[in-house]
Backbone as CSV, one residue per row, in Angstrom:
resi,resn,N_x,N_y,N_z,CA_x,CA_y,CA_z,C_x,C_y,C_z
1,UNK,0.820,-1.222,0.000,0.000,0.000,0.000,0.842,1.254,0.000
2,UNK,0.957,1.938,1.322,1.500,3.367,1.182,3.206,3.010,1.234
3,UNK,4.029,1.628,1.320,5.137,2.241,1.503,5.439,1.952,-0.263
4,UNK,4.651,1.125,-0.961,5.413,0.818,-2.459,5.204,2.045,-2.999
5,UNK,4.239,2.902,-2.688,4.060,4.273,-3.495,4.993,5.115,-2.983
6,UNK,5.733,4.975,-1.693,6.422,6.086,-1.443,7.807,5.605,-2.319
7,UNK,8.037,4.487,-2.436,9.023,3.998,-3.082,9.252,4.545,-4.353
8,UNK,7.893,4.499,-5.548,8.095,4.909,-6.217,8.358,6.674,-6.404
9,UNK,7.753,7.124,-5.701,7.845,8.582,-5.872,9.585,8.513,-5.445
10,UNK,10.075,7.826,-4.844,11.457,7.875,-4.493,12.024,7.926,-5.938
11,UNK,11.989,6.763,-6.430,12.085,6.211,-7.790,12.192,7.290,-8.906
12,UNK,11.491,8.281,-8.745,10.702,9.014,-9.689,11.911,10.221,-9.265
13,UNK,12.378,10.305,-7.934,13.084,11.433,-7.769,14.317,11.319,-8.556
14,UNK,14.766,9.928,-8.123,16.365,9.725,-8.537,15.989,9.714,-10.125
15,UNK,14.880,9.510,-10.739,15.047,9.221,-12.330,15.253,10.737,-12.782
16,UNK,14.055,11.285,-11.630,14.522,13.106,-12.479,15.760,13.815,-12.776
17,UNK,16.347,13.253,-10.950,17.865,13.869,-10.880,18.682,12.974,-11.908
18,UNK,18.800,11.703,-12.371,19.736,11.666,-13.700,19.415,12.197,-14.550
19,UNK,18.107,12.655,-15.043,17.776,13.010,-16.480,18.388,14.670,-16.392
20,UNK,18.167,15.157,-15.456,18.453,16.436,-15.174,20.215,16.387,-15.218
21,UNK,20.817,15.809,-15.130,22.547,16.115,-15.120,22.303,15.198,-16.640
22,UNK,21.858,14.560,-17.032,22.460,14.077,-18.426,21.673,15.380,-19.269
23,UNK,20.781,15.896,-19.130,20.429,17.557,-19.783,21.715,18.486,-19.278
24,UNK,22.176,18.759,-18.422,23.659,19.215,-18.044,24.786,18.904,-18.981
25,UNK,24.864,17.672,-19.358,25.616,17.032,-19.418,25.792,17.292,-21.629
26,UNK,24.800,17.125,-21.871,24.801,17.529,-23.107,24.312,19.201,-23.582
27,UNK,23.675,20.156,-22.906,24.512,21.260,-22.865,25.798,21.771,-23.026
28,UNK,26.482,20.808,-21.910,27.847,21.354,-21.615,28.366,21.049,-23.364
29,UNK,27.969,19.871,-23.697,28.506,19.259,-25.311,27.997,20.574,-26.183
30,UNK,26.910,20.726,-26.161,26.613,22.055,-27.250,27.618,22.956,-27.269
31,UNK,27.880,23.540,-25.728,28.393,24.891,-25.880,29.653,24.450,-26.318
32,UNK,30.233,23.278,-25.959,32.040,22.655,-26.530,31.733,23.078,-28.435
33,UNK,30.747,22.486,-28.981,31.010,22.605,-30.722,30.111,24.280,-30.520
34,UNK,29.966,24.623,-30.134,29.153,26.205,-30.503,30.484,26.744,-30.051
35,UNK,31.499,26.882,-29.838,32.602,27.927,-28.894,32.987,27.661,-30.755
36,UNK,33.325,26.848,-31.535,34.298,26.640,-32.464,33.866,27.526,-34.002
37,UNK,32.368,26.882,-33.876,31.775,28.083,-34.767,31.453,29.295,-34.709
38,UNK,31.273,29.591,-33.397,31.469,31.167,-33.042,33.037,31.944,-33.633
39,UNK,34.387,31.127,-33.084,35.622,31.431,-33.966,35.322,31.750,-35.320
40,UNK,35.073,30.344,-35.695,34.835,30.844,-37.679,34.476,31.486,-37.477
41,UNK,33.145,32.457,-37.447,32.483,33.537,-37.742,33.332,34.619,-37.327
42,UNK,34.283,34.406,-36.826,35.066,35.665,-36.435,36.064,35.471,-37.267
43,UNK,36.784,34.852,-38.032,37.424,34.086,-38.696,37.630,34.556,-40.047
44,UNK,36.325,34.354,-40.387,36.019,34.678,-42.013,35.198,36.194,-42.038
């Protein structure tokens, strides 16, 4: 009853907090190839 549901809402926390650093995580990747084309454009 109430403890498998608290479980899941547990469940549900830790799934947010990975999804939330792997969104971190590929950000951080954008801004790595956006720093390079920003150069070119200064470039050319």
């Amino acid at each position: 009853g109430c403890n498998s549901r608290h479980s899941d809402y547990v469940f549900f926390l830790q799934l947010k907090k990975v999804i939330e650093e792997e969104e971190k995580e590929l950000l951080e990747r954008e801004k790595i190839w956006e720093t390079p084309a920003i150069f070119r454009r200064k470039n050319t």
